[in-house]
C-alpha positions as CSV (number, residue, x, y, z in Angstrom):
1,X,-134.9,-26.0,-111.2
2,X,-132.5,-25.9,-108.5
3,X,-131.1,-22.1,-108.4
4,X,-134.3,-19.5,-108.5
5,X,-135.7,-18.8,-105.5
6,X,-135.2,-21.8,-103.7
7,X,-134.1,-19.4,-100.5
8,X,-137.8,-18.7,-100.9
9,X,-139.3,-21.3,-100.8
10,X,-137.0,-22.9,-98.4
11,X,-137.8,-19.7,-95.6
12,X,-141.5,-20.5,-96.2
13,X,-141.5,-23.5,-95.5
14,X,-139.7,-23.4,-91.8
15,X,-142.0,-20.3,-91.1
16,X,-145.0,-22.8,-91.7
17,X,-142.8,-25.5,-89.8
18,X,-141.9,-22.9,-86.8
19,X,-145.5,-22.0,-86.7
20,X,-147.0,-25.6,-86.3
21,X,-143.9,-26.3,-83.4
22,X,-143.0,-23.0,-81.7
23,X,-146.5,-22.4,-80.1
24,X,-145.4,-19.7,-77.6
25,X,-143.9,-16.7,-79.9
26,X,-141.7,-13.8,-77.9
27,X,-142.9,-10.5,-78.8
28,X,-140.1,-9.5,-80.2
29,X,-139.6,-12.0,-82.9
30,X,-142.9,-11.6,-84.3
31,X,-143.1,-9.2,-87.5
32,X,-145.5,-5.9,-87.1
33,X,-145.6,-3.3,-89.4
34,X,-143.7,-1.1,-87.6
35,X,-140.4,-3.5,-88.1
36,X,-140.9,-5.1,-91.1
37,X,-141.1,-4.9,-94.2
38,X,-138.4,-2.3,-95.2
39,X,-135.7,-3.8,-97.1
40,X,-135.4,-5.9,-99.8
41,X,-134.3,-9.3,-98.4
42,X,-137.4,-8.3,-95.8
43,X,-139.2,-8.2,-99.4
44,X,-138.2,-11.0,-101.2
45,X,-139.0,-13.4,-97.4
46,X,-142.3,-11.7,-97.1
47,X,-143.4,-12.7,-100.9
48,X,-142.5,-16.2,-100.8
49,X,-145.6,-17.3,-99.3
50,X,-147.6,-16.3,-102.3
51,X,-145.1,-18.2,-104.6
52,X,-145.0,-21.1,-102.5
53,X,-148.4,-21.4,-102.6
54,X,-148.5,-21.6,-106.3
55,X,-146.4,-24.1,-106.7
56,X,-147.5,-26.4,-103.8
57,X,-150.6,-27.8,-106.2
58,X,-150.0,-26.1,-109.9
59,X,-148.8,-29.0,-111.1
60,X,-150.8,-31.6,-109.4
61,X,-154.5,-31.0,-108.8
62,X,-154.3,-28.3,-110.6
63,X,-153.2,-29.7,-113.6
64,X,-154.8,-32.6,-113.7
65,X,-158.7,-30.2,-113.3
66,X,-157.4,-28.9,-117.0
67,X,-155.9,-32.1,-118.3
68,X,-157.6,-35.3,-117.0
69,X,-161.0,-34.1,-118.4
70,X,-159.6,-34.3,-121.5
71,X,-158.4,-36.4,-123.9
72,X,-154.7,-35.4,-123.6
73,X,-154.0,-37.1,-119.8
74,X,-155.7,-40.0,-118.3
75,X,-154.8,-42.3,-115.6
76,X,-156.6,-45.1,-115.1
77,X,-156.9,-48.2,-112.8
78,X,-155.0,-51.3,-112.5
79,X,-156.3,-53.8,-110.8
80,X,-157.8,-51.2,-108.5
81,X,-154.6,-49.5,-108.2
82,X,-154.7,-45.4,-108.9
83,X,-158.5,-45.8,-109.1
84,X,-158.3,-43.5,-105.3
85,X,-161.5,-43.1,-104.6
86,X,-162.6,-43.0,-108.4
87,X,-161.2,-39.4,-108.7
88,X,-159.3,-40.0,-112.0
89,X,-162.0,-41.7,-113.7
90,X,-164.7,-38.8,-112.7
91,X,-162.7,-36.1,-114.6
92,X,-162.3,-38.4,-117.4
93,X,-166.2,-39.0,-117.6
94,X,-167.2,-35.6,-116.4
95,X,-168.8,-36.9,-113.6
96,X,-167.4,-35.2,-111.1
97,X,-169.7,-32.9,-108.2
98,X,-168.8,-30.7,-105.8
99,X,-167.3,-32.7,-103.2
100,X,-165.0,-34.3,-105.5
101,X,-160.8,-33.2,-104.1
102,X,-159.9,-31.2,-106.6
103,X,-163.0,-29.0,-107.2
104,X,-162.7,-28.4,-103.7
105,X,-159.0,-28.7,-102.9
106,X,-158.1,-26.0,-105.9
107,X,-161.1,-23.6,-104.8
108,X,-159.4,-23.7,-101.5
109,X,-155.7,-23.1,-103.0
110,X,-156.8,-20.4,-105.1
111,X,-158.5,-18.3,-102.4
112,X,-155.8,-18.8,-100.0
113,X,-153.6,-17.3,-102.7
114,X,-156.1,-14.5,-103.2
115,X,-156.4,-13.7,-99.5
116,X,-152.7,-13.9,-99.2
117,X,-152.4,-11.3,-102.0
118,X,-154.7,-9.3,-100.3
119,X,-152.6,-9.6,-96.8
120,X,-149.3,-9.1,-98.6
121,X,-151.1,-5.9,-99.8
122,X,-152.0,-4.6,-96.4
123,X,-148.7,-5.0,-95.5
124,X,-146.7,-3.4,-98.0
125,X,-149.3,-0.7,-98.1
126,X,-148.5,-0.2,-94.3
127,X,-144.9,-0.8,-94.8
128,X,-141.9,2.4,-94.4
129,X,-140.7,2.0,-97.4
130,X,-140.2,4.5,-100.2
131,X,-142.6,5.4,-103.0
132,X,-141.2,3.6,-105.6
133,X,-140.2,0.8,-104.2
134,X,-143.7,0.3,-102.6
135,X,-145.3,0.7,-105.8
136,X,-143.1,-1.8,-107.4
137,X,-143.9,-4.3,-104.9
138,X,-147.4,-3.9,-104.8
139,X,-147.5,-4.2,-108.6
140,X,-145.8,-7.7,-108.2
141,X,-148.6,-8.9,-105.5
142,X,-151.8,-7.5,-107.7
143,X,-150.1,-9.4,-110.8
144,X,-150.4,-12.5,-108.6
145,X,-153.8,-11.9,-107.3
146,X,-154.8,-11.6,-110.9
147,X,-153.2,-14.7,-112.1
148,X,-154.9,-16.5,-109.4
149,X,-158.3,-14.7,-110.1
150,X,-157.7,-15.7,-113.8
151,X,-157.5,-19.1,-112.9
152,X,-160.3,-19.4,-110.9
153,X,-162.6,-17.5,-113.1
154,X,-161.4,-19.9,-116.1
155,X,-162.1,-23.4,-113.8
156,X,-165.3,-21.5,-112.1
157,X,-166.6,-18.7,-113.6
158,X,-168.9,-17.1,-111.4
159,X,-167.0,-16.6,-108.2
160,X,-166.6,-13.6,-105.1
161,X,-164.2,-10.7,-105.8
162,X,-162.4,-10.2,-102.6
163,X,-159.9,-7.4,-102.5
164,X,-159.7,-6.6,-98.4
165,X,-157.8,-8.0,-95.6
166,X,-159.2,-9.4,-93.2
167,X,-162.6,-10.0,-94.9
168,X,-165.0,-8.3,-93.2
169,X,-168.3,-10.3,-94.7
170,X,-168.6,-13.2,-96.5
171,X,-168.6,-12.6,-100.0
172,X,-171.0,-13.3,-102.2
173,X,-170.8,-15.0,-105.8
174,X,-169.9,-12.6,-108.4
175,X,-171.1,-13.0,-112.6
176,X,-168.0,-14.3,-114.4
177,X,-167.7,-11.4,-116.7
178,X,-167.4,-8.8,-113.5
179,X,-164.7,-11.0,-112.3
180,X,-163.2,-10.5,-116.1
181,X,-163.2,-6.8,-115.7
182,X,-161.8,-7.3,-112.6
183,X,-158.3,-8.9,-113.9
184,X,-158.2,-6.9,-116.8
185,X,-158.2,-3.5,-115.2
186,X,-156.0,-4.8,-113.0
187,X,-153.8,-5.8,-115.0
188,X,-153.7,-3.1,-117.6
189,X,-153.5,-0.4,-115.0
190,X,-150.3,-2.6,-113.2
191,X,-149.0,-3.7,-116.7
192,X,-146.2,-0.6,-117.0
193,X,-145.1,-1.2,-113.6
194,X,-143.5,-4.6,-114.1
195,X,-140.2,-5.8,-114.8
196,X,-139.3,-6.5,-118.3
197,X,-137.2,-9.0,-119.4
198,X,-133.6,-8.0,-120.8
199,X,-130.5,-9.3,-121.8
200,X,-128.9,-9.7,-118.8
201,X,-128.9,-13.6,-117.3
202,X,-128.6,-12.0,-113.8
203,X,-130.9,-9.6,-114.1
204,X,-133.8,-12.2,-116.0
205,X,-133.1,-14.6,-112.7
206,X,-134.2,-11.9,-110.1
207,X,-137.2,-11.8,-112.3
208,X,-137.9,-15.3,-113.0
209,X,-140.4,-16.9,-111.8
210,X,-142.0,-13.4,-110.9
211,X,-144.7,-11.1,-113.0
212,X,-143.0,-9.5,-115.5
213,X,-145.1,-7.2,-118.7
214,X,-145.1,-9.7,-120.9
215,X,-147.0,-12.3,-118.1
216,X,-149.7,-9.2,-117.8
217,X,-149.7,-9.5,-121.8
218,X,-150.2,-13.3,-121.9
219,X,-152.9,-13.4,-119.4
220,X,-154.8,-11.3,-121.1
221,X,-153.8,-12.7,-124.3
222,X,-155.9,-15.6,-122.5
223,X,-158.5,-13.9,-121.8
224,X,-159.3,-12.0,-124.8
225,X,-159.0,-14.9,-126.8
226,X,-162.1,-16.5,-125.0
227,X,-163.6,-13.2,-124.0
228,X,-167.2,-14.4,-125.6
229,X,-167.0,-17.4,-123.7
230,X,-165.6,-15.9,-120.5
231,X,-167.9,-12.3,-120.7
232,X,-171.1,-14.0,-123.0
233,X,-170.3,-10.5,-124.9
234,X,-168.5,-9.6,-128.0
235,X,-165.1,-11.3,-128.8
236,X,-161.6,-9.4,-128.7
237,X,-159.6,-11.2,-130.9
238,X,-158.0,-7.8,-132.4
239,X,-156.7,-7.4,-128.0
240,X,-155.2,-10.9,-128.6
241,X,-153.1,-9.7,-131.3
242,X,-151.9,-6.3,-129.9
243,X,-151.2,-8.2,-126.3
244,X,-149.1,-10.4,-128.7
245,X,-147.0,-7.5,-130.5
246,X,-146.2,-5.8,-126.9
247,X,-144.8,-9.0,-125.8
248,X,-143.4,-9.5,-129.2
249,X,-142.0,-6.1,-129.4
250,X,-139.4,-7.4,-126.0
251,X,-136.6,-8.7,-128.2
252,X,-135.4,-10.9,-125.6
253,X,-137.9,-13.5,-126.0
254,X,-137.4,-15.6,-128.6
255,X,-137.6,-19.2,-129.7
256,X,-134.9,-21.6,-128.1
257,X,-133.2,-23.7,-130.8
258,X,-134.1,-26.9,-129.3
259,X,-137.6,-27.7,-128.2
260,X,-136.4,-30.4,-125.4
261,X,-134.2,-27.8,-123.8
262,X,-137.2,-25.8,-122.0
263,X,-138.7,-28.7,-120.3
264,X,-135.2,-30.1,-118.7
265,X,-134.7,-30.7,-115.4
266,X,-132.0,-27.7,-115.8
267,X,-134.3,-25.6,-117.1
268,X,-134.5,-21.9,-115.6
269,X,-134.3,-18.6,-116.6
270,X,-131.6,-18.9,-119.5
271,X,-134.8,-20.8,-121.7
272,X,-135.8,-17.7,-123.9
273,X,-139.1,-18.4,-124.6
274,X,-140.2,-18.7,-121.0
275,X,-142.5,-15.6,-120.1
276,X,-143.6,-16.9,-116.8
277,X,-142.8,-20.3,-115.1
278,X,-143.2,-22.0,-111.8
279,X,-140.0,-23.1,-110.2
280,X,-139.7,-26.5,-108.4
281,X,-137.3,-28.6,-107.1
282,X,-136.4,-32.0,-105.1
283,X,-137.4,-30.6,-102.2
284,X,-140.1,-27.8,-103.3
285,X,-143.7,-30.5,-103.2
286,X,-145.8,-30.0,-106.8
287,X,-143.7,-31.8,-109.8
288,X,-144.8,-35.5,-110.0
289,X,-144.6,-35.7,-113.8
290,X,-142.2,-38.8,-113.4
291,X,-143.6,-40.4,-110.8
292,X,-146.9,-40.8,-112.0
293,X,-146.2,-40.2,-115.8
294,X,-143.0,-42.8,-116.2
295,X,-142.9,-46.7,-116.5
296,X,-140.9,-47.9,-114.1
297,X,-139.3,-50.9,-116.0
298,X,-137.3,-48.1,-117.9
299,X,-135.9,-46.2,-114.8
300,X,-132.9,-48.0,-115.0
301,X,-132.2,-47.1,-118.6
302,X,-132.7,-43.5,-117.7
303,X,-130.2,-43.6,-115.3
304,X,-132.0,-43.5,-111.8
305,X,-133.4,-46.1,-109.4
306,X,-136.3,-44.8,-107.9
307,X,-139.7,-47.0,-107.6
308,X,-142.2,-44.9,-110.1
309,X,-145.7,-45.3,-111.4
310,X,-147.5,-47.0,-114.4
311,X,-150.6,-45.2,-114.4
312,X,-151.1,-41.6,-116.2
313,X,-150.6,-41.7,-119.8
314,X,-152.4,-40.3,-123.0
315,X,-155.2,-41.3,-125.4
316,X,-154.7,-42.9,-128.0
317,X,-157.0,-40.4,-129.8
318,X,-154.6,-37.9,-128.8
319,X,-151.2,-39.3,-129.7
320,X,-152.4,-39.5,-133.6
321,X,-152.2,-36.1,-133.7
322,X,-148.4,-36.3,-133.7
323,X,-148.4,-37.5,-137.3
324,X,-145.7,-35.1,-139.2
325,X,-142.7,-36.7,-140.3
326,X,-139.6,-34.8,-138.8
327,X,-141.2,-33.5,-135.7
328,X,-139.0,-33.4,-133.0
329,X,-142.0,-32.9,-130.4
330,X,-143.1,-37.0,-131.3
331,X,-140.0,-37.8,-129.1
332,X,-141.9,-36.5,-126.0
333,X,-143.6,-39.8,-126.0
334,X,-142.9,-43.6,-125.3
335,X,-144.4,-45.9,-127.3
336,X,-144.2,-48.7,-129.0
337,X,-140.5,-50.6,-128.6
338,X,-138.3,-49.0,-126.2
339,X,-134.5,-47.8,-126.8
340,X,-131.6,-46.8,-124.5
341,X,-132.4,-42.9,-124.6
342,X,-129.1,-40.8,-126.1
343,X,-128.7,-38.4,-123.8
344,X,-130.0,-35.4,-126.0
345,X,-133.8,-35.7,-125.8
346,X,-133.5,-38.6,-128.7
347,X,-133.2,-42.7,-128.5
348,X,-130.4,-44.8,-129.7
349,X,-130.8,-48.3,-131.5
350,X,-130.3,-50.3,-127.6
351,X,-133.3,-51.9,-127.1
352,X,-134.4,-51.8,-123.4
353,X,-135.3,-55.4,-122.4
354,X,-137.4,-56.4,-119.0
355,X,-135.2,-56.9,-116.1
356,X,-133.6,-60.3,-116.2
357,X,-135.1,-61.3,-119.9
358,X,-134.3,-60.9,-123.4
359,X,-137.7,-58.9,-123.7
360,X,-137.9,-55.7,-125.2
361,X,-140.0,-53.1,-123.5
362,X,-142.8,-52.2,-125.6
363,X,-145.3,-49.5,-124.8
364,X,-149.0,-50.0,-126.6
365,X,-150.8,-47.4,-127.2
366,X,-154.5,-49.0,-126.3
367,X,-155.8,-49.1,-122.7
368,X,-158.0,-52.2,-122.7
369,X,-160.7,-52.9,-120.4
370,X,-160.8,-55.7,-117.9
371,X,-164.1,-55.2,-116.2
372,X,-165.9,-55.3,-114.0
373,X,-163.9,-52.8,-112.1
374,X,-164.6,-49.2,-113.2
375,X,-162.1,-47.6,-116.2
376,X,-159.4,-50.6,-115.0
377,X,-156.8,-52.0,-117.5
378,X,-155.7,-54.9,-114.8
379,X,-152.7,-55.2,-113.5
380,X,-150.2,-57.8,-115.8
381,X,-147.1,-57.0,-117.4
382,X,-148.8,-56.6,-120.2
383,X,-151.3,-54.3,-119.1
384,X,-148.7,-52.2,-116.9
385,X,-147.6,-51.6,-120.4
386,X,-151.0,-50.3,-121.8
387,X,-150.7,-46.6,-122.3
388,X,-147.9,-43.8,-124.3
389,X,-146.2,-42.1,-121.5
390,X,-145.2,-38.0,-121.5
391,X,-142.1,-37.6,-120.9
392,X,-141.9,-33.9,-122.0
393,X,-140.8,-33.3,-118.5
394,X,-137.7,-35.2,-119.3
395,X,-137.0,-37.3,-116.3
396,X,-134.9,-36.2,-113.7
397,X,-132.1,-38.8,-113.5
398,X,-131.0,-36.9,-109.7
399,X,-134.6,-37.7,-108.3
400,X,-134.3,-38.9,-104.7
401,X,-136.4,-41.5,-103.4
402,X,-137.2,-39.8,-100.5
403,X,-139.9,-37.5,-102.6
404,X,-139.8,-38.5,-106.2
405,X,-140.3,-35.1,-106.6
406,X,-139.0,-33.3,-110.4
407,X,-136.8,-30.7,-110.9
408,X,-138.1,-29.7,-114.0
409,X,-139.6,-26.0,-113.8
410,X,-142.9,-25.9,-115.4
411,X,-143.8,-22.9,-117.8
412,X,-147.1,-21.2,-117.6
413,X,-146.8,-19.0,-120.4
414,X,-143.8,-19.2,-123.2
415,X,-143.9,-17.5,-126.4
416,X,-144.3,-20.1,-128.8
417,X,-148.1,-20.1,-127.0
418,X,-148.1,-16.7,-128.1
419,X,-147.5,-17.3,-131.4
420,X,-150.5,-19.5,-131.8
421,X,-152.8,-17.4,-129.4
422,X,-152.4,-14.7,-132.4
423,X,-152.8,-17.2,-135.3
424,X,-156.0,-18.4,-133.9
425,X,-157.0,-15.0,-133.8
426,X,-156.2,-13.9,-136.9
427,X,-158.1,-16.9,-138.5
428,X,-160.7,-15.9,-135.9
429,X,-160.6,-12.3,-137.7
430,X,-158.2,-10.3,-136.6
431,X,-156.2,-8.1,-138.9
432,X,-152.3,-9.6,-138.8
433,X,-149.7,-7.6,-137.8
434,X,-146.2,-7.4,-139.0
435,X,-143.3,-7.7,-137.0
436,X,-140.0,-6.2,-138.3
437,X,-141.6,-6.0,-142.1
438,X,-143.1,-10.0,-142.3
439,X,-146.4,-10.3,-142.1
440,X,-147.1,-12.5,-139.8
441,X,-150.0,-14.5,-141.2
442,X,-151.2,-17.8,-139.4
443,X,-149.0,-20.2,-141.9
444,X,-146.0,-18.1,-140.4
445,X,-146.7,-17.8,-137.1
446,X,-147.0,-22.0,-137.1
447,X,-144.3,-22.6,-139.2
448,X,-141.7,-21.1,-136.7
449,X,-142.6,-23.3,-134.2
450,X,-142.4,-26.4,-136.7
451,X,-139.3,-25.2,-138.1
452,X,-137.8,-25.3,-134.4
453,X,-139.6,-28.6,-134.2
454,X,-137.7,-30.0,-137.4
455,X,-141.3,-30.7,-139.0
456,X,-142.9,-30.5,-142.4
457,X,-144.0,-26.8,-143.0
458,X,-147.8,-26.3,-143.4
459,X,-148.9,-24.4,-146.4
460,X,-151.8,-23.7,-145.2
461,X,-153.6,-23.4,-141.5
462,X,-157.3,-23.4,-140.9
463,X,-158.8,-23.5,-137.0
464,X,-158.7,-27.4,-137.6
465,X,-155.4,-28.0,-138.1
466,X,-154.2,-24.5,-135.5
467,X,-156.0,-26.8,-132.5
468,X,-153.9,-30.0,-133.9
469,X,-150.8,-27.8,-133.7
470,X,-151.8,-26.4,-130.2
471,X,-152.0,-30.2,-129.1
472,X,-148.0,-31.3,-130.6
473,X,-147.0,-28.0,-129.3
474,X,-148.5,-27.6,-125.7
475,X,-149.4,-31.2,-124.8
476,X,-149.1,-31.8,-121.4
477,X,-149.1,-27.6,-120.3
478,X,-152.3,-27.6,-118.7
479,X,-154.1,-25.8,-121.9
480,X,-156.0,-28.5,-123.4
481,X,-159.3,-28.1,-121.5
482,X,-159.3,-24.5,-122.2
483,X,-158.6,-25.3,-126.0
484,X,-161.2,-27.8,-126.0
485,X,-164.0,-25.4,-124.6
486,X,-163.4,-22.6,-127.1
487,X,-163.5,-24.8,-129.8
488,X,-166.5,-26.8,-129.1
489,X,-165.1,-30.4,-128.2
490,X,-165.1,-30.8,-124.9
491,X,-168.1,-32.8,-124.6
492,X,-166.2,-35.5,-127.0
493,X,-166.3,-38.4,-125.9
494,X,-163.1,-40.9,-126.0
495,X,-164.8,-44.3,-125.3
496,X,-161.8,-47.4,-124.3
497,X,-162.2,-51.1,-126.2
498,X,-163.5,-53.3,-125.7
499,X,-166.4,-52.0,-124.8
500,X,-166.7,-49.3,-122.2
501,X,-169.4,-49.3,-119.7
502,X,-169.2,-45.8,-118.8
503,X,-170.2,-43.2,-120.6
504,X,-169.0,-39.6,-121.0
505,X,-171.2,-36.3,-119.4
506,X,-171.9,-34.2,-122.2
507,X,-173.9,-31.6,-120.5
508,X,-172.0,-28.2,-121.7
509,X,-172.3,-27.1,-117.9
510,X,-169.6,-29.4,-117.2
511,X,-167.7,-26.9,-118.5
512,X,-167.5,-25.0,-115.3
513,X,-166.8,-26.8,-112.1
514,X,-169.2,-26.6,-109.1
515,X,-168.2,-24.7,-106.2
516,X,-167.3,-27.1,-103.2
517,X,-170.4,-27.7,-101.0
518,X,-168.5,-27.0,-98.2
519,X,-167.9,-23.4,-99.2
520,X,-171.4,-22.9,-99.7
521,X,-172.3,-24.1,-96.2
522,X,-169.6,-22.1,-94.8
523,X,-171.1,-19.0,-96.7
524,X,-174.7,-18.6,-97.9
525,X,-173.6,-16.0,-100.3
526,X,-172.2,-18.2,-102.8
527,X,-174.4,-19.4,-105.8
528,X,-173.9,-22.9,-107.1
529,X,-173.2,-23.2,-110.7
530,X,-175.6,-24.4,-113.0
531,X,-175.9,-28.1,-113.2
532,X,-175.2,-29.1,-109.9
């Protein structure tokens, strides 16, 4: 996404580059709050760290904490290439501990987004500007404080609530259901003082990639729909379907016609499903769906040259899921022979041969074993073919080779999530809603995304066949882990032929990740989590 706030990210990024070269500062450049902020350039420069920030690992670590210790991403060895340290294959076997990178590489992002918030807050409180617009502003930062609290209560659980700046204390662990009051009275009592989204294309990118109502609504959508599991109290399922009418109740969101169009490398703020998305760009570090999600014997027939990855594909468990005749959303995978794609987000009848052959390209979808080296398919041409590649984030055919970095935008929330959050509470036991006289029953609610999708229409939907329609519909959108949890299959194990030496953690506190051990011997106050 090449338009929205690259201006942003682009001023963070010399500040931080200024700030590690330009050692001796004068006085009078440096921003106090006597000079700054007051307008709302000053505004929009002073914000972009906390942006910037969430993109810079969203997509990577982040992503793969919620999708690599499932079934839905894995990337294994090859020959001892992309085995790094053994990361890839601890999430897949729920072995990790708390020193692996991510556990403590996202703890550390998340609270440096949290403490930002909390210095952006200082700040604006501090600031000259008028009532209104200070309120505004401050709105926008305590949305973003509690996304980032949301997502480190949902990878965590029990974790400190800080709110001041500077910290005066080290703070100490807080019970996970404290932390869910937290966000949610935050975020009702903020909710009415966010943007909404309107008709107006100029007006919607301003906004995008910023809280707006409906991203208040969605998080707690979120939240209420695994409130027993976050709180260990009663469930909320009737607050997942009234979050879903107020965001339903904003005309302007609404299913785009084709499902390929909101994950293009042009997508931005003109998709009308998006409800919140992270921005990226070639030069804006996070999107590596292609790089490490491609196969780079095709990268030729998708009309770039630049050196990609074999390595992170899907299970094959996972792939069967996309099993409907019609469905559009099957085309978000390669496998099996490979054809020149069409240009639209389909394939034409050109087969794509190996460079220099009369080969076709065909993708299987098993990853075989060659031991002894741990979770490794080997590294032949055959085995470089072993596993069905995403590409949902269609590739970018622009991509330099300077970064390999995607355009592609990635959505956080997008209303056809919305629709299935409410079904699954309705067949949870909620009472449906209707929305401009339909009910909107589960059945409904499902078959307007298959309709977009081109698929069969279900005649019936039980939780069964709602978490099969979450995995064709969000695959790859950093959901599946939290799906898994509230349904009770994340302990599944997915075993690889021909006969895997490794075996999968079952223990349910592998549900939470540790805190880093270097936090806790930084500060005393933390509590490690169960199980570690």
């Amino acid at each position: 996404m090449k338009r929205i706030y690259l201006f942003v990210f682009v001023l963070a990024a010399l500040l931080g580059f200024s700030a590690c070269t330009k050692l001796k500062v004068d006085v009078e450049s440096q921003y106090v709050s006597s000079n700054f902020p007051t307008t709302s350039n000053d505004y929009a420069a002073l914000f972009g760290t906390m942006y910037s920030n969430l993109s810079s690992q969203y997509a990577i670590p982040y992503w793969r904490m919620q999708e690599l210790s499932t079934d839905e991403a894995i990337l294994p060895a090859r020959d001892g290439n992309f085995d790094d340290g053994g990361q890839y294959r601890l999430m897949h076997y729920h072995t990790w501990n708390y020193d692996h990178p991510y556990v403590t590489g996202i703890w550390q992002w998340g609270f440096g987004g949290i403490n930002n918030c909390n210095r952006l807050m200082t700040l604006t409180i501090q600031s000259k500007a008028d009532t209104v617009t200070k309120t505004a502003n401050l709105a926008e930062i305590r949305a973003m404080r509690a996304l980032y609290y949301f997502f480190m209560m949902d990878l965590y659980g029990n974790v400190p609530l800080i709110t001041n700046f500077p910290v005066a204390t080290p703070p100490a662990t807080q019970p996970r259901a404290k932390v869910f009051q937290f966000i949610e009275s935050e975020l009702l009592s903020i909710a009415q003082q966010l943007p909404s989204k309107t008709s107006s294309l100029a007006t919607n990118t301003l906004q995008y990639g910023r809280p707006t109502k409906a991203m208040a609504f969605a998080v707690l959508m979120k939240m209420y729909l695994n409130a027993d599991i976050y709180t260990g109290g009663a469930t909320r399922y009737n607050d997942v379907v009234a979050m879903a009418d107020s965001i339903q109740q904003n005309k302007n969101y609404y299913l785009d016609a084709r499902f390929r169009d909101i994950f293009l490398p042009t997508n931005g703020p003109q998709i009308n499903e998006t409800i919140f998305a992270i921005p990226y760009d070639q030069q804006i570090p996070g999107n590596q769906f292609t790089r490490f999600g491609f196969y780079y014997y095709l990268v030729n027939a998708y009309g770039f040259n630049v050196g990609e990855s074999i390595a992170m594909s899907t299970t094959p468990e996972f792939y069967k899921r996309f099993n409907i005749p019609g469905d559009f959303r099957t085309k978000t995978w390669l496998v099996g022979p490979q054809f020149y794609p069409d240009g639209t987000g389909g394939f034409t009848n050109q087969p794509v041969y190996y460079p220099g052959t009369t080969t076709q390209i065909v993708i299987n979808p098993t990853l075989t074993l060659v031991p002894p080296k741990p979770m490794d398919l080997g590294n032949t041409i055959a085995s470089q073919a072993e596993g069905i590649r995403s590409i949902k984030y269609y590739p970018d055919p622009t991509t330099i080779q300077a970064t390999r970095l995607n355009g592609n935008d990635v959505p956080v929330f997008r209303l056809a999530d919305v629709y299935l959050m409410k079904a699954e509470a309705i067949l949870r036991g909620a009472t449906p809603t209707s929305m401009n006289g339909v009910l909107q029953t589960p059945a409904y609610l499902v078959n307007l995304l298959r309709t977009r999708a081109g698929a069969q229409l279900a005649p019936t939907v039980t939780l069964d066949t709602l978490l099969d329609e979450r995995a064709r519909e969000l695959s790859w959108e950093g959901w599946r882990r939290n799906d898994l949890i509230r349904f009770g299959e994340f302990e599944k194990s997915y075993p690889l032929p021909p006969s895997d030496p490794l075996t999968m953690n079952t223990d349910v506190t592998r549900r939470l990740f540790p805190i880093p051990i270097s936090e806790i011997k930084l500060n005393s106050n933390l509590v490690q989590n169960p199980g570690y």
